[in-house]
C-alpha positions as CSV (number, residue, x, y, z in Angstrom):
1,X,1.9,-19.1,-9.0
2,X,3.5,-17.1,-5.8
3,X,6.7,-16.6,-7.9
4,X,4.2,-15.3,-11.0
5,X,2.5,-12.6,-9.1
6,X,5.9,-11.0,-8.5
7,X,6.0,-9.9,-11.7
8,X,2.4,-8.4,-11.9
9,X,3.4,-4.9,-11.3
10,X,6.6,-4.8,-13.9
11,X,6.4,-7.3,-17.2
12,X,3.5,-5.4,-19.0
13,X,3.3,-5.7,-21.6
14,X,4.3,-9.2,-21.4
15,X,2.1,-11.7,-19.0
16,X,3.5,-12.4,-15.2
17,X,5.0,-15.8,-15.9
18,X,6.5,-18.2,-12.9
19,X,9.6,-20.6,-13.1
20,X,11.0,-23.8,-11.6
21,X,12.7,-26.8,-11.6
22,X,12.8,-29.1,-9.7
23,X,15.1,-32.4,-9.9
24,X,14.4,-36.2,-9.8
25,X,14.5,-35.7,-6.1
26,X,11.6,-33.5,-6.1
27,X,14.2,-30.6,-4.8
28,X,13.5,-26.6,-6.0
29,X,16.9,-26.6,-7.8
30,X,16.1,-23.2,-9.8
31,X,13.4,-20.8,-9.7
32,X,12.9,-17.1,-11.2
33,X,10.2,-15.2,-12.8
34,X,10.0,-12.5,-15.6
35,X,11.2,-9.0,-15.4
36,X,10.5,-5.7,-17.4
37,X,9.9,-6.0,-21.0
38,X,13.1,-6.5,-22.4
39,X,14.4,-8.2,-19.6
40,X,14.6,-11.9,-18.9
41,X,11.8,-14.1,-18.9
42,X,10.9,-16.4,-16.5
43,X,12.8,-20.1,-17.9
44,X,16.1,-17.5,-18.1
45,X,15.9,-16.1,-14.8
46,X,15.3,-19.5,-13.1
47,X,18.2,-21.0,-15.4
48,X,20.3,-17.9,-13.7
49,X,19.4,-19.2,-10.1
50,X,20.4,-22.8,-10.4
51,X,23.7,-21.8,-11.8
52,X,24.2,-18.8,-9.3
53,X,23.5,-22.1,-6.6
54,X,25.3,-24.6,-8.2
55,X,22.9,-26.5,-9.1
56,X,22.8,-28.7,-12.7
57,X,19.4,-28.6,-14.8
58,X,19.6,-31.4,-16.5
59,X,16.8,-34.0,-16.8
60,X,15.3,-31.6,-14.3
61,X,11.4,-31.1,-14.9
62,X,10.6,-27.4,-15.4
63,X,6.9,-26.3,-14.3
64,X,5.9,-23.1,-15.6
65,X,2.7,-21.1,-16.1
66,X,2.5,-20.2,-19.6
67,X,4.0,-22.0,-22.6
68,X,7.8,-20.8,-22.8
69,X,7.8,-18.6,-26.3
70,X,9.5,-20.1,-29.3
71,X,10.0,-16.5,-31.2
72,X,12.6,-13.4,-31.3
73,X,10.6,-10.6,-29.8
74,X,12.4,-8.1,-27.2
75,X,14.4,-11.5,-26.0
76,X,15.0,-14.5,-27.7
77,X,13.4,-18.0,-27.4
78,X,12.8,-19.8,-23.7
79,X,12.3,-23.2,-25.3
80,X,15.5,-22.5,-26.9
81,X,17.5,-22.1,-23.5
82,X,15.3,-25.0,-22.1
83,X,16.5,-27.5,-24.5
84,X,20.0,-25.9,-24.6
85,X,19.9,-26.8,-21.0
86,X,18.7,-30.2,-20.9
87,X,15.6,-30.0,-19.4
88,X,13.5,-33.3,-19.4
89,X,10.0,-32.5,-19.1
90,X,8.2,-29.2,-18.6
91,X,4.8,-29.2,-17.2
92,X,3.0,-25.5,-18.3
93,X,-0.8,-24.3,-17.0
94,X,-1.8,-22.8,-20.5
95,X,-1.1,-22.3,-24.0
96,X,0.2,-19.4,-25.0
97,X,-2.3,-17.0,-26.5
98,X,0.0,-15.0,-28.5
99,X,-0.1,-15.7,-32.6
100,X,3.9,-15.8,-32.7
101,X,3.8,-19.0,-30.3
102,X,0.1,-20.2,-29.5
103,X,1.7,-24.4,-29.4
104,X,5.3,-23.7,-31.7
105,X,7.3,-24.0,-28.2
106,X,5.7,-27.2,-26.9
107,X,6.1,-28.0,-30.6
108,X,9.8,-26.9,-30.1
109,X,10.4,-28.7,-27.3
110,X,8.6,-32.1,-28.2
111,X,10.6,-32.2,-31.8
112,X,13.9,-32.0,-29.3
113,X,12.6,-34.9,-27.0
114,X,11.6,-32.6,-24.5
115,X,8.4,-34.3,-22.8
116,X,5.4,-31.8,-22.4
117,X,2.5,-31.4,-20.3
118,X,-0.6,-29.3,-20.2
119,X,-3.0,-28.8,-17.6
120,X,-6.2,-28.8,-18.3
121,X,-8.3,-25.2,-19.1
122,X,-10.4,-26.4,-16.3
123,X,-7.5,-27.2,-13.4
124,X,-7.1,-24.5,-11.0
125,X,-3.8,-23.6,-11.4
126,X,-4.8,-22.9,-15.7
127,X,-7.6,-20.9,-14.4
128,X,-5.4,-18.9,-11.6
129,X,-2.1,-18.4,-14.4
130,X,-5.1,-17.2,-17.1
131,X,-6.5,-14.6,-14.3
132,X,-3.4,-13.3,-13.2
133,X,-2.7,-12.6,-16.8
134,X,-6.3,-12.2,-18.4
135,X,-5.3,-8.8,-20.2
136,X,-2.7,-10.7,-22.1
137,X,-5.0,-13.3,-23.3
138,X,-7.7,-10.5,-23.9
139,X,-5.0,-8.5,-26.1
140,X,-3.8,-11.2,-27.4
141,X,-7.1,-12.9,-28.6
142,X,-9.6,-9.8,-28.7
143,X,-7.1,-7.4,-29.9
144,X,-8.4,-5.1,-26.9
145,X,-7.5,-4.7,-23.4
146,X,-10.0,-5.9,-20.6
147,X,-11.4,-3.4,-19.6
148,X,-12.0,-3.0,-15.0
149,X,-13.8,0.0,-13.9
150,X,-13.3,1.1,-10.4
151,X,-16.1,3.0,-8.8
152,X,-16.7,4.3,-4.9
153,X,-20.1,4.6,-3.5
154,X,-22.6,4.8,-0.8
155,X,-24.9,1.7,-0.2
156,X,-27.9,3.0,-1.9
157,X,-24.9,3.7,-5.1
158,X,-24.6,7.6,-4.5
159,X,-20.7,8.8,-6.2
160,X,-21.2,12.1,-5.3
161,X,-23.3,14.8,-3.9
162,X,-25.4,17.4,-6.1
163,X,-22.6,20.1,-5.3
164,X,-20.3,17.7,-6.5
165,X,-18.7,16.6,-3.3
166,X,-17.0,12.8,-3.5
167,X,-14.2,13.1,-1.1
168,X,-14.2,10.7,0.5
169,X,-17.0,8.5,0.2
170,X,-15.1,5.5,1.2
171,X,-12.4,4.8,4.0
172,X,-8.5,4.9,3.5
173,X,-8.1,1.4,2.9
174,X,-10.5,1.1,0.4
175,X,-8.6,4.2,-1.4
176,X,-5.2,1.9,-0.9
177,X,-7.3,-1.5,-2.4
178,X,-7.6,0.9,-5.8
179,X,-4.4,2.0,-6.0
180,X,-3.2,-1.6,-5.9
181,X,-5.7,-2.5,-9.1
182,X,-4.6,0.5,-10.6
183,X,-0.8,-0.5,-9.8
184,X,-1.4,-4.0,-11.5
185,X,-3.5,-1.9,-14.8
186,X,-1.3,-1.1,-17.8
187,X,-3.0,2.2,-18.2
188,X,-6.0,4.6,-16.2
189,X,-8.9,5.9,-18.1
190,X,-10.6,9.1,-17.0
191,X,-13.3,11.4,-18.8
192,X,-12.7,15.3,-19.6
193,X,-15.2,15.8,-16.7
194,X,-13.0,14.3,-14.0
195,X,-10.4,16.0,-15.4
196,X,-11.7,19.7,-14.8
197,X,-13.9,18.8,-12.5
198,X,-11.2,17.1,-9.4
199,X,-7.6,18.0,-11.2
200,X,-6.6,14.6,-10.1
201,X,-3.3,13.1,-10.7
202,X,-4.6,9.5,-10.8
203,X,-1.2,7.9,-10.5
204,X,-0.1,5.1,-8.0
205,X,0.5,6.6,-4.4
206,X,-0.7,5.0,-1.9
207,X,0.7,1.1,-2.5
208,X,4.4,0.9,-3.4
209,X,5.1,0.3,-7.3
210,X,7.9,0.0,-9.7
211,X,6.4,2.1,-12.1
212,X,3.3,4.2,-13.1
213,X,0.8,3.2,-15.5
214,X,0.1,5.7,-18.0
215,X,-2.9,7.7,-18.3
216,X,-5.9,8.1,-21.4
217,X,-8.0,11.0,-21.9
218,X,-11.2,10.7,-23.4
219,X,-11.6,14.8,-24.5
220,X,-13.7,15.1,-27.3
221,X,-13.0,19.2,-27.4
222,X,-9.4,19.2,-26.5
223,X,-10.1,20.5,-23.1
224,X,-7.5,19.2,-21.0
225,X,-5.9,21.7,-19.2
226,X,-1.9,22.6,-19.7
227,X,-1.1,22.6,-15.9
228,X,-3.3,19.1,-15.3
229,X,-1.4,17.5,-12.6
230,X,-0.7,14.5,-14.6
231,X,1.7,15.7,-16.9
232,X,4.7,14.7,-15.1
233,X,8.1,13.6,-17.2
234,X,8.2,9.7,-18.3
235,X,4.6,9.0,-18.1
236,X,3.0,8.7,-21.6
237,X,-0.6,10.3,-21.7
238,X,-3.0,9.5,-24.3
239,X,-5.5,12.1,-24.9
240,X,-8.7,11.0,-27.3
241,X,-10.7,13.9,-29.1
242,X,-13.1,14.1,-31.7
243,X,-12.2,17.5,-32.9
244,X,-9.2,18.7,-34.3
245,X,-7.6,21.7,-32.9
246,X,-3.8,22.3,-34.0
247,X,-3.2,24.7,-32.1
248,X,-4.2,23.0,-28.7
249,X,-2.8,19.6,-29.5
250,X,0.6,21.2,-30.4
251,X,0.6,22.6,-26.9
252,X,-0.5,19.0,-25.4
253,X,2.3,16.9,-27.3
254,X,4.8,19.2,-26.2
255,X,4.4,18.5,-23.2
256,X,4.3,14.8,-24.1
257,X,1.1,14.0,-24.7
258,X,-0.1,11.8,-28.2
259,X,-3.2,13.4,-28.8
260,X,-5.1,11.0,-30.9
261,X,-8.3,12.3,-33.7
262,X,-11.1,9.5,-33.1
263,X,-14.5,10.8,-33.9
264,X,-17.7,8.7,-33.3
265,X,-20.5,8.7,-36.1
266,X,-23.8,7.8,-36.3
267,X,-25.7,4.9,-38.8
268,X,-25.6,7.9,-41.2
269,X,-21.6,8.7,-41.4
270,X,-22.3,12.2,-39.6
271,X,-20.0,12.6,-36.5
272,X,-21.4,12.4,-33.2
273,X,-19.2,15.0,-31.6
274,X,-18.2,11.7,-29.4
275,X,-14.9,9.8,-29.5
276,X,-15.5,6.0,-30.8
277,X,-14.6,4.2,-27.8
278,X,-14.5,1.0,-29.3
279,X,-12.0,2.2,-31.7
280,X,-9.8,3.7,-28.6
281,X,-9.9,0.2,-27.0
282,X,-8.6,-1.4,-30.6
283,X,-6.1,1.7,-30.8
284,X,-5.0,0.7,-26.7
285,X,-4.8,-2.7,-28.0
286,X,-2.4,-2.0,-30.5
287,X,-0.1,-0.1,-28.5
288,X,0.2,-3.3,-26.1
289,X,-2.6,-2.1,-23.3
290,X,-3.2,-5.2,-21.6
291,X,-5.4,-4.0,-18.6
292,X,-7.6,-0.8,-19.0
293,X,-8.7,0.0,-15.3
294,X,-10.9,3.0,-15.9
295,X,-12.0,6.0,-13.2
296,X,-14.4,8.3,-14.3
297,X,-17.5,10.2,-13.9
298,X,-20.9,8.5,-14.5
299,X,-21.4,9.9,-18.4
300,X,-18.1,8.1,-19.2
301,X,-18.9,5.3,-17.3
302,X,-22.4,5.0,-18.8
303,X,-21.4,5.5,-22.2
304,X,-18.5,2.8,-21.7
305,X,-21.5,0.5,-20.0
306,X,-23.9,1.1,-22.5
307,X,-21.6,0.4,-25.7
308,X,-21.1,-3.1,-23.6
309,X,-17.4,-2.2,-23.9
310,X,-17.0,-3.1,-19.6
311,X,-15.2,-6.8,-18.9
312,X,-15.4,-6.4,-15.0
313,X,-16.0,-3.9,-11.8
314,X,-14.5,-3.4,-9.3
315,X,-17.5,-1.4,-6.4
316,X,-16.3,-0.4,-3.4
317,X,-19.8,0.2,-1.2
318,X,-19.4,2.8,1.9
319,X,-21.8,1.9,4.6
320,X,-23.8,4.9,4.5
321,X,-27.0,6.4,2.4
322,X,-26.4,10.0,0.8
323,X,-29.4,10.2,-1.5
324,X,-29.8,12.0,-4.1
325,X,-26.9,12.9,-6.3
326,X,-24.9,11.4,-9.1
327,X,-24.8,7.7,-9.5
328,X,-22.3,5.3,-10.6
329,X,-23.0,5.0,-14.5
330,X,-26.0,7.0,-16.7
331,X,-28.1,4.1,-18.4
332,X,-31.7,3.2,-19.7
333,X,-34.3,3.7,-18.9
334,X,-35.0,0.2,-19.9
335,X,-38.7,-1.3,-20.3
336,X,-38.3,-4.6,-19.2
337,X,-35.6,-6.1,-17.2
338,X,-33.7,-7.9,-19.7
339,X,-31.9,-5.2,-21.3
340,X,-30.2,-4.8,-18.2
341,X,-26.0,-6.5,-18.0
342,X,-26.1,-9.0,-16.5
343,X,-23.0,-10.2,-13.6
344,X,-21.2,-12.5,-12.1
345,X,-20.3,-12.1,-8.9
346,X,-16.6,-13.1,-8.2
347,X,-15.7,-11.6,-5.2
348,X,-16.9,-9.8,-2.4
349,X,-14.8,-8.5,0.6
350,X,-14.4,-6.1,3.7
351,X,-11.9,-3.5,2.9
352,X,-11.6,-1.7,6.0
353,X,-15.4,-0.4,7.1
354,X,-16.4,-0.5,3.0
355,X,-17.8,-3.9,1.1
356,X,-15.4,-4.4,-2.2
357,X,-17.2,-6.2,-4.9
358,X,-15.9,-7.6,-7.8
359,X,-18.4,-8.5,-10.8
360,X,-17.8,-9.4,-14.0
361,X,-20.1,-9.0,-16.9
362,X,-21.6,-12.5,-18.2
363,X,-19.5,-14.4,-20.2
364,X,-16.9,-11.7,-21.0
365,X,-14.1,-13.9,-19.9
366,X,-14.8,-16.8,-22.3
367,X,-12.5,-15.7,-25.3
């Protein structure tokens, strides 16, 4: 799993997949993990160590965390180079999700005499190779991205003061913890109203990272300024509206922007004047979003809440009270306590002075 996490920041789309072999001896002979997309996987890279070393593969046991892929996609089949190579046995902790393989390369392997072995869903290194990589398998079986919304508050859940005032509500480490979620997210999600309101770049600063995720807009009106600090070269942005406006989206896409036309409408057919933000998380989905990690104001967050659209949060708590101001999402009123979402709490840590606590709504993991 260590040699896995490596990859966290780089293979997206593809999952963060770990690699070795080890002989009859019980000796590491060979070990890698995946690269970009594009690049080697895992099984290759690992094959690439043992020979750099010296070292033969054959009727070695490989021990992976996914099922090695059986299909031409950007790189052509691991079980192929496996069996090619003479492993003996590969032990793997899941299945993988994807349609193109989902049991063809254990299938593979077994028709070539290859033995195979699965761990079970419930065995903790399935349940740590499926976290790692839980935008994959929600992609891959949900067609959508899971979905992680960051937000930074005050104990009694203040994200800003009535004049608007945010910065900073939390402490520097805290504001380091994001930026490693948002360095491990495929893309950030922001609201028009973050975008005018704080000009923020919302790229990957403060932890080190191999590359930047890129960026979606939900602008109903086309507002997004031209000189918005996050058009920088070889990030893609990709700016949701509900209204056309030629003339504006012209001046977005030339500076690289895909400005996509997503209108919401109601039980009648009538546009709302909203975008459809389940039909952004299908459109994400399709253009290979695995992980959505999403920082915005509390009318996007609420909507985003309140359409049930939200997999997990990640709440970083200050300790201090600021009263009254804006809170962390716009919901209800409800009338009885039921219609609230319920959580799971997975985690909670000290992040510097602040409390960092990751919940994730009920049963949204069970797909």
């Amino acid at each position: 799993m260590t040699l896995a996490k490596l990859g966290l920041q780089i293979t997206n789309p593809n999952p963060s997949i770990g690699c070795l072999f080890a002989d009859d001896s019980g000796d590491i002979v060979g070990q890698g993990h995946t690269q970009r997309a594009g690049g080697p996987h895992a099984e290759v890279m690992a094959l690439r160590d043992a020979a750099e070393k010296g070292h033969s593969v054959v009727g070695a046991t490989a021990y992976v965390t996914l099922e090695p892929c059986s299909h031409h996609g950007r790189t052509g089949p691991c079980c192929d180079a496996l069996i090619q190579a003479g492993i003996k046995k590969v032990v793997a902790t899941n299945l993988d999700p994807n349609p193109l393989v989902a049991g063809n390369g254990f299938a593979k392997l077994r028709a070539a005499g290859v033995e195979v072995e699965v761990l079970p869903p419930d065995h903790p290194l399935a349940i740590q190779s499926r976290e790692l990589n839980i935008g994959f398998f929600s992609r891959m079986i949900r067609k959508t991205p899971w979905v992680r919304m960051k937000v930074a508050a005050s104990l009694d859940g203040t994200t800003a003061l009535d004049n608007g005032a945010s910065q900073w509500i939390t402490g520097p480490e805290a504001r380091a913890d994001g930026h490693a979620w948002r360095a491990r997210s495929c893309a950030i999600l922001t609201g028009i109203g973050t975008v005018l309101a704080d000009r923020p770049r919302l790229d990957v600063r403060l932890v080190d990272t191999p590359r930047q995720p890129h960026l979606v807009v939900v602008d109903s009106k086309l507002e997004t300024p031209l000189d918005a600090p996050f058009f920088v070269a070889g990030r893609a942005v990709f700016i949701y509206a509900a209204a056309r406006n030629d003339t504006k989206q012209a001046a977005l896409e030339a500076l690289g922007a895909t400005v996509i036309l997503m209108p919401a409408r109601n039980a009648a057919g009538q546009p709302t004047g909203k975008v459809d933000l389940r039909a952004m998380l299908a459109d994400l989905g399709r253009r290979e979003i695995n992980e959505l990690h999403v920082e915005a104001g509390f009318k996007l967050n609420g909507s985003l809440v309140r359409e049930g659209l939200v997999d997990e949060f990640v709440v970083y708590l200050a300790p201090k009270l600021l009263g009254q101001g804006a809170g962390m999402f716009h919901i209800g009123p409800f009338t009885e306590l039921r219609q609230g979402t319920a959580l799971d709490f997975k985690s909670t840590e000290m992040v510097g002075p602040d409390l960092r606590v990751v919940a994730r709504v009920l049963g949204r993991d069970q797909f």
